[in-house]
Phi, psi and omega in degrees: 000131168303095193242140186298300199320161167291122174325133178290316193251074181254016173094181170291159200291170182302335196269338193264321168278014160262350152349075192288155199279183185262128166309296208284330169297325183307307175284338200276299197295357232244290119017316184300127147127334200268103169310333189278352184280107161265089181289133186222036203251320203248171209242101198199109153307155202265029196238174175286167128322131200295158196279352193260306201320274185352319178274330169286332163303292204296309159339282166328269181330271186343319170277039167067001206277096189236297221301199164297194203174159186278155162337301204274008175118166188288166147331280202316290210295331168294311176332287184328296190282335173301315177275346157262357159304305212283320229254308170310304184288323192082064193171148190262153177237182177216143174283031175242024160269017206210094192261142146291148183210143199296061183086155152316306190296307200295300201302341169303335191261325169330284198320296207307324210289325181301329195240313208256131184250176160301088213116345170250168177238157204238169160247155152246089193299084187252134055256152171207182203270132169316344207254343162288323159324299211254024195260327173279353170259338184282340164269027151090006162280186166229123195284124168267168197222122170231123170281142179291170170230136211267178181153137193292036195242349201134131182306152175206142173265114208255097200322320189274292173344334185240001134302290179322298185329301192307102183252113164007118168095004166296123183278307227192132147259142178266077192254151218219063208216123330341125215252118154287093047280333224268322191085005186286163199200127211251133181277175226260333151296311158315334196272299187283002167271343184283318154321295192300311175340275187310325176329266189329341188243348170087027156304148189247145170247112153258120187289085166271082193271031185329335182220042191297333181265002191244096201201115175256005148061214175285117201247320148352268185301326195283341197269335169296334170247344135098042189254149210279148223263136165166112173333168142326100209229163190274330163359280195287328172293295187300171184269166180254020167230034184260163187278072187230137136252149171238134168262155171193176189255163166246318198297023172227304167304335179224048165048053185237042199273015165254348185297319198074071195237149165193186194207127169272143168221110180235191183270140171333307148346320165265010180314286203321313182300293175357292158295322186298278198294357163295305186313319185285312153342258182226011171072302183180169179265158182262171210296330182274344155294298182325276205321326197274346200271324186291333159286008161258346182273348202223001156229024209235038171280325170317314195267353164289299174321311175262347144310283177355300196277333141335301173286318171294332149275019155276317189296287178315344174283288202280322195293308195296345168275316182300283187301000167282346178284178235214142178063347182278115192264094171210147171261188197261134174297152165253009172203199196023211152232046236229125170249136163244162039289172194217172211228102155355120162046044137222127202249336199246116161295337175285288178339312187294302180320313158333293159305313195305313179312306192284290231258017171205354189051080166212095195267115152235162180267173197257129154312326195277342182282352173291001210102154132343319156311313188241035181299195170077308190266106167282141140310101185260128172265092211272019194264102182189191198277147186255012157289282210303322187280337188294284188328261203341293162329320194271337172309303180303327218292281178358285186326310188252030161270157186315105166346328156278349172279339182311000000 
């Protein structure tokens, strides 16, 4: 039978099928299954949760606590995050500056729905982890980009360039800072002149800060004063009724990337909307994750501290093992837990990565799932063992020795 009409099944809409798929599950299915690949592709540590989170979740179930929960999050937990924000930023926050959200992805996608529509344009600090890229294209915006730029001394931003970007009628900048791929990490000048910048034009900043406490700074000046690792934040600078949100995680700082916990902080003005589209989402996070998150917030300064100092001896293990192979290029991160480097006359990462899987059992990410920017560059996630990083290291080494030699 003939029918005029448009095919009942013509697929997802259009802004979803330009959508690019993840580089890195591709490469991960590449992979699956082989006990001999020592993977380093996803941004997860190789140690649990600490055991007191873990144990305050359970506490919870065991009281029954299953049901619902308001939108934006329990008391105790808004309470909770409100007195470590105050206590980090130097500035009082109130929880009703403060929604709990179902992970860090969900609150990235919360903010823009809140703000960013169809038809508008956003900037971007790229390379960056896809799923903020492509979040703003699924409400119909147009993501604009500005890159960093390498060198082995350290990833860098070139500040008026991305000001030039911020053009009069730009609805947002997306900043990643500690920046997942790069570890490039934006000082606390660089912040404020972009601040003032969007003041004037009536830009909204969204903030990802997921890897503000995993930050080595001044490593010195921080292990001589023993004061606790935390990036540069618009936090701290901005006012609390300014167009700045920060999005943030439970999953990086107190090892929690299977709970799905995350947290929004905004001007007081978006709550109500704010629970409306919670609501719309995911009705609310459940309550005994809530319960694990305030017990990482109120015992968990110890297990940041010592992942910090952990991860800075995995970085320096490893940056420093890379630049002794021949063709290798990486600089050192100042935050997250994250190596970019790149391999002398390999251009396609994923196709290099692939291999590194077949021909060494070595799971790394591809550059190219960061963007275009980070075609060229792999991602190494060092939060791991410097035995398990020494094995890898020598696997890569294997690789870029002169081919007869393999």
């Amino acid at each position: 039978m003939k029918h005029d009409s448009p095919s009942l099944f013509s697929g997802a809409r259009p802004a979803v099928q330009a959508l690019r798929a993840s580089r890195i599950r591709e490469l991960v299915n590449e992979g699956l299954g082989n006990p001999d690949v020592l993977a380093f592709w996803v941004g997860e540590p190789d140690e649990p949760t600490p055991s007191f989170i873990r144990q305050a979740a359970s506490e919870s179930m065991a009281r029954g606590e299953v049901f619902y929960s308001h939108n934006l999050g329990i008391a105790e937990l808004r309470e909770a995050l409100a007195d470590y924000l105050a206590r980090l930023h130097g500035r009082p926050f109130e929880p009703r500056e403060i929604a709990a959200t179902s992970a860090g992805v969900n609150a990235l996608m919360l903010a823009s729905q809140l703000l960013v529509e169809a038809g508008d344009r956003v900037v971007e600090v790229v390379p960056l982890w896809p799923n903020l890229v492509e979040i703003p294209k699924i409400l119909g915006a147009t993501v604009d980009t500005v890159a960093l730029r390498f060198s082995p001394e350290g990833w860098k931003l070139d500040v008026e360039e991305l000001l030039a970007s911020l053009k009069p009628g730009t609805k947002a900048l997306y900043l990643n800072s500690p920046n997942n791929p790069t570890g490039w990490t934006i000082t606390a000048a660089e912040q404020q002149a972009i601040l003032e910048h969007c003041r004037r034009h009536g830009i909204w900043i969204f903030a990802d800060d997921a890897y503000e406490r995993l930050y080595f700074g001044d490593d010195s000046a921080q292990l001589a004063t023993m004061q606790p690792a935390l990036a540069p934040s618009f936090l701290r600078l901005a006012d609390r009724s300014e167009r700045v949100i920060s999005a943030n995680t439970f999953s990086k700082a107190w090892r929690m990337t299977g709970w799905r916990l995350g947290w929004l902080a905004v001007p007081a003005s978006l709550e109500a909307d704010l629970g409306k589209l919670i609501e719309y989402n995911t009705s609310c996070a459940p309550v005994f994750v809530q319960r694990a998150g305030i017990a990482a917030l109120r015992e968990g300064e110890a297990v940041i501290a010592q992942d910090v100092q952990r991860y800075r001896r995995a970085r320096d293990f490893l940056v420093g093992e890379l630049r002794k192979i021949p063709g290798v290029e990486a600089a050192s991160p100042d935050g997250t837990m994250y190596a970019f480097l790149r391999i002398e006359g390999e251009t396609d990462s994923l196709a290099l990565c692939k291999r590194l899987v077949r021909e060494q059992g070595l799971g790394l990410a591809p550059g190219s799932a960061f963007g275009p920017e980070g075609e060229g560059y792999v991602r190494w996630c060092f939060a791991s063992s410097e035995a398990r990083l020494a094995e890898a290291v020598a696997r890569l080494r294997r690789f870029c020795s002169p081919r007869e030699q393999r």
